[in-house]
N, C-alpha and C positions, 0 to 999 in steps of 0.2 A: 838343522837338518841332520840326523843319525847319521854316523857312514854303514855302508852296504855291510850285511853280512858277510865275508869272505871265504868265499869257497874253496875245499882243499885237491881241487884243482883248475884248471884254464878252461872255463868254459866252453870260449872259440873253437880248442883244440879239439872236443869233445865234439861239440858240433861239426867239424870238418871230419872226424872219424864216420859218426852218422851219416852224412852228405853223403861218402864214398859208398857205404854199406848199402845205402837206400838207394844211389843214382848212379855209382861208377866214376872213375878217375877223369872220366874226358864229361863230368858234368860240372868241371871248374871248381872243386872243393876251397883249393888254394885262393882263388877268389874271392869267393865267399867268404872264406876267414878273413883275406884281407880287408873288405869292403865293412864286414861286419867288424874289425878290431877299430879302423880307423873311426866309425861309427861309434864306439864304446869310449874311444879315447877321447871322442867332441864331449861325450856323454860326464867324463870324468873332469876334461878339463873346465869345464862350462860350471859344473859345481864347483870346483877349485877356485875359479875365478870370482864365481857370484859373490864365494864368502869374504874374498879378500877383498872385494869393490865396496863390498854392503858395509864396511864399516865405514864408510865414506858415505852413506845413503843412496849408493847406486847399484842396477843391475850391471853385467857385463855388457850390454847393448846399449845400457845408457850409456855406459862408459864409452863406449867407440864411438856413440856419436858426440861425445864431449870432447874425442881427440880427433876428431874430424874436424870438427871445427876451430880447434885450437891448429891445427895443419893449415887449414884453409887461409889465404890471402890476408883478408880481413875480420876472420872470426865470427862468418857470417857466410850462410849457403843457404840458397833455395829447399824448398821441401823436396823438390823434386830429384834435385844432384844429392839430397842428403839419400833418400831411398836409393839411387841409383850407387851410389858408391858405399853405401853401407849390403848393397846387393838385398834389402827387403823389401815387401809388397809397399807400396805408397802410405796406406793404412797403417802398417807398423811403426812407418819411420812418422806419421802424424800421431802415433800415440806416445812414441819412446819421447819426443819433441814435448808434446803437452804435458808429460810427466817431469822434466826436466824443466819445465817452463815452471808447474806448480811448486816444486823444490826452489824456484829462483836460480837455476844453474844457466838457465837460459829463458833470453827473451825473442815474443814473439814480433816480428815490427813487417806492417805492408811491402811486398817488394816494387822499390821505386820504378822498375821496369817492366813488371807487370801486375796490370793492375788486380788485380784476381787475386795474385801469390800473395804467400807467406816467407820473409826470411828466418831461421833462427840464429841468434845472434847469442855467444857465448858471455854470460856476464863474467864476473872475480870470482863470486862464491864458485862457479862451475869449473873455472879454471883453477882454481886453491882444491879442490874436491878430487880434478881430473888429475892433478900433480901427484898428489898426497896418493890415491889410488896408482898411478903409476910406480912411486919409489915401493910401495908393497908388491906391488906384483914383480916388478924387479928382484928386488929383496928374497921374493921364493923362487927366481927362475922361473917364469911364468909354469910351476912345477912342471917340468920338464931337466932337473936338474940332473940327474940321473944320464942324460945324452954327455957325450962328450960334443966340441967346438965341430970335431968332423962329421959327426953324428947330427946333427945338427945342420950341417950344409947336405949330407944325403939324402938325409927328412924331407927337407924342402924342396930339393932336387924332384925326388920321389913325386911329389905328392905336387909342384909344381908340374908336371908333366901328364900328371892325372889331370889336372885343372886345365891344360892345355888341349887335351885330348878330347875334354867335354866343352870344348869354346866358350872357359870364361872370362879368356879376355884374347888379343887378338895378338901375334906372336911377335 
């Protein structure tokens, strides 16, 4: 994938200059920059990530659910806790599954406790894949390296608080 042409200036800013010109200072300019930067920087890192996973044959979604599972107990979760904790619709977390199934990263076995379910169950390959992807993304700082250690805890502070404020999870 190209990287973006790079513009020789900040878009966002430019945008929150407009904002102001078009709506006035009390129609939340700063907001909007920030909602819209934090928005560009999933946009950024999510590329970042895709490439460094992909050499391992995975998306970054595949990948979290290969470290979910590898977090998990037994290496082995419901379709159900898998969508719920990976936070996607049911559908995606049985497609990111099925893909990962096809790859042989993971297998899919009836769950003994109900009969209906699906577990998926972490094989080697997906766990030797989930590692290897790990030490790379490590390796660049999940590119984020550029923050200092403090910078770093502000971030999440930040942006924990935002997540707090929209219930999504319970305090």
């Amino acid at each position: 994938m190209p990287k973006p042409i790079r513009l020789p200036f900040d878009p966002i800013v430019r945008a929150a200059q407009l904002w102001t010109q078009r709506w006035g200072r009390s129609s939340q300019p700063l907001a909007m920059a920030s909602a819209t930067s934090v928005m560009r920087v999933q946009q950024l890192l999510i590329s970042e990530y895709d490439a460094v996973v992909g050499r391992h044959g995975l998306s970054f979604a595949r990948y979290e659910a290969l470290v979910l599972l590898a977090f998990s107990r037994e290496g082995r979760l419901g379709m159900s806790k898998i969508g719920q904790r990976l936070m996607v619709h049911p559908t995606s977390a049985t497609n990111i599954i099925q893909r990962l199934a096809a790859q042989g990263f993971v297998e899919r076995i009836p769950n003994p406790h109900d009969g209906r379910g699906t577990l998926a169950v972490i094989t080697t390959a997906g766990h030797d894949a989930m590692e290897a992807a790990t030490a790379d993304l490590v390796a660049m700082r999940f590119a984020l390296g550029m923050l200092s250690a403090q910078e770093h805890e502000q971030l999440f502070e930040l942006l924990r608080k935002v997540r707090l404020g929209a219930h999504d999870f319970e305090a």
